[in-house]
C-alpha positions in Angstrom: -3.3 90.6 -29.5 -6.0 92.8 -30.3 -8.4 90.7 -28.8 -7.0 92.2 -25.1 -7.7 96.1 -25.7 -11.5 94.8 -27.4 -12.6 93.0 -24.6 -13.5 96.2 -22.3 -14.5 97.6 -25.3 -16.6 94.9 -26.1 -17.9 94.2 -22.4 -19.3 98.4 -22.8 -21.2 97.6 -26.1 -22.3 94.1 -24.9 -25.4 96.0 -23.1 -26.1 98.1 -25.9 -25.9 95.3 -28.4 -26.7 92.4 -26.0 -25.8 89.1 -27.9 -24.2 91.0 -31.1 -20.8 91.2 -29.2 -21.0 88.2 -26.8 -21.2 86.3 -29.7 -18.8 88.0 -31.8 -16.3 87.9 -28.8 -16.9 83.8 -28.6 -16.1 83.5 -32.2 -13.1 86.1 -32.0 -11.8 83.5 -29.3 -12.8 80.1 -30.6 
């Protein structure tokens, strides 16, 4: 359940990182 409260967090950094988190959150969730 800690996927929930990372996903905004993750959304923020996504445009910092770019595909660092997008892919992270894909494998988090796969």
């Amino acid at each position: 359940m800690q996927i929930a409260p990372t996903f905004p967090f993750n959304l923020k950094r996504d445009s910092i990182e770019g595909r660092v988190v997008v892919e992270f959150v894909v494998d988090t969730e796969g």
